[in-house]
C-alpha positions as semicolon CSV with decimal commas, in nm:
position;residue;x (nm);y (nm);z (nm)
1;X;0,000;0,000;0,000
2;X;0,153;0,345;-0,109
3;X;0,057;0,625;0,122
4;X;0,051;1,026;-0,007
5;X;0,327;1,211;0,200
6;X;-0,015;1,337;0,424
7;X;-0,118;0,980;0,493
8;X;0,208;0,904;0,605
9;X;0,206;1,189;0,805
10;X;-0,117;1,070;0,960
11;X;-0,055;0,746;1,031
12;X;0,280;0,872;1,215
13;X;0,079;1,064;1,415
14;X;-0,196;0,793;1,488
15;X;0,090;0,582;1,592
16;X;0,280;0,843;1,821
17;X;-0,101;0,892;1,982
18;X;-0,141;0,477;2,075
19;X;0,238;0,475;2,197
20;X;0,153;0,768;2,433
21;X;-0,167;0,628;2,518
22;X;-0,028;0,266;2,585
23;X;0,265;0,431;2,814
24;X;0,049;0,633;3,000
25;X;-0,299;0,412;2,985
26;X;-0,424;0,453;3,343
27;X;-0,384;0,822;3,283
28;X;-0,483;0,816;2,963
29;X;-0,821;0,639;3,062
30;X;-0,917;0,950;3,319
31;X;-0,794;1,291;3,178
32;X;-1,024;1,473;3,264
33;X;-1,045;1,333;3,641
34;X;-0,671;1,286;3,699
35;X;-0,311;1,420;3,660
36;X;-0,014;1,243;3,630
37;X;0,245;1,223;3,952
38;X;0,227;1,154;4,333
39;X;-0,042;1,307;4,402
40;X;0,084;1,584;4,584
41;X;0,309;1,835;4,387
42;X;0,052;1,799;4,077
43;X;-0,209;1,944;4,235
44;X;0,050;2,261;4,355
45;X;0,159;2,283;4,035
46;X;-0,191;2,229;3,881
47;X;-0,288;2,515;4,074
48;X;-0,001;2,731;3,965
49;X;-0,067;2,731;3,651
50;X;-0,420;2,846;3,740
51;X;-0,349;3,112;3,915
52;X;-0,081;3,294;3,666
53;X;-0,316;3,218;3,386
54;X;-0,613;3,362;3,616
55;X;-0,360;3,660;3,708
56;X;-0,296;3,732;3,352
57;X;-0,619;3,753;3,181
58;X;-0,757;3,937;3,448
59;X;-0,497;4,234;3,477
60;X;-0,320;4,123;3,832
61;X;0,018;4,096;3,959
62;X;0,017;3,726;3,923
63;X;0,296;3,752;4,240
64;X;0,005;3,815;4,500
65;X;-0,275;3,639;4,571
66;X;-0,574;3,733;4,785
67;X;-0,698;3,336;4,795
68;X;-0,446;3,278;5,063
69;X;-0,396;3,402;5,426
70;X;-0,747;3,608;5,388
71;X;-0,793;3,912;5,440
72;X;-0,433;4,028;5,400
73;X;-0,348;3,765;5,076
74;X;0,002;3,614;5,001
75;X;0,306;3,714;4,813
76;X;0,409;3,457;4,614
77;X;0,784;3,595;4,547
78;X;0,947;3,358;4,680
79;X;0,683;3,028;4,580
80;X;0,786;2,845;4,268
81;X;0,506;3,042;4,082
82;X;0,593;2,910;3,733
83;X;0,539;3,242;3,536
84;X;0,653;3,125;3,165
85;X;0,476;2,810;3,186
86;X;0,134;2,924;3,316
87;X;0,196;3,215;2,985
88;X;0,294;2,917;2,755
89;X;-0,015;2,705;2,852
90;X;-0,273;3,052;2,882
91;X;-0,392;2,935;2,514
92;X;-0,446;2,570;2,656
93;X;-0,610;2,656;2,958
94;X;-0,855;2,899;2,817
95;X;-0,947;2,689;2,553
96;X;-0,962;2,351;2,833
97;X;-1,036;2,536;3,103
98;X;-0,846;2,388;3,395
99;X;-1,040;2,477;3,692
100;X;-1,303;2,273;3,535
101;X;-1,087;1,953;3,511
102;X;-0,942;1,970;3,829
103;X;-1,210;1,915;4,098
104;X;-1,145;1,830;4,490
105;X;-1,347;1,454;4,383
106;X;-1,070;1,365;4,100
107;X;-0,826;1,368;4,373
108;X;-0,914;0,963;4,474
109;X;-0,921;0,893;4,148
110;X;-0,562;0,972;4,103
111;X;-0,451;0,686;4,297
């Protein structure tokens, strides 16, 4: 079977997909319920990225926070705030929206 240079490309990518999908399949089987790792720095990170991407489309300083220590809020100078990744994944997470797939219920079903 001859395949155009397109088809080729697509059945590349097919196969890249079911690799990824084989090496990661208990993931794989709950994204939108799940995220990869210990369960403990994920959801830190998880929420990092929220936050700067929050930060950012709303017009704050994405270094202070008034959803911790209430009523005073939280500098997060010194936390490993992730600035260039929550920008590089803004697109992502708008389109996705991660608050929605990251609920306090998925957390049992990431063990």
């Amino acid at each position: 079977m001859h395949l155009t240079p397109r088809g080729r490309a697509g059945a590349v990518l097919l196969g890249f997909v079911l690799v990824a999908g084989l090496f990661t399949w208990p993931l794989a089987a709950h994204l939108t319920t799940a995220i990869p790792g210990d369960g403990k720095d994920g959801w830190m990170e998880a929420w990092t990225l929220w936050w700067v991407a929050l930060a950012l489309r709303s017009g704050q300083n994405p270094f202070h926070t008034g959803l911790l220590f209430h009523p005073y809020g939280a500098d997060l100078y010194l936390h490993t705030l992730m600035p260039l990744d929550g920008l590089l994944t803004l697109p992502v997470q708008t389109g996705a929206s991660l608050a929605r797939s990251i609920r306090p219920s998925s957390a049992s079903a990431a063990r």
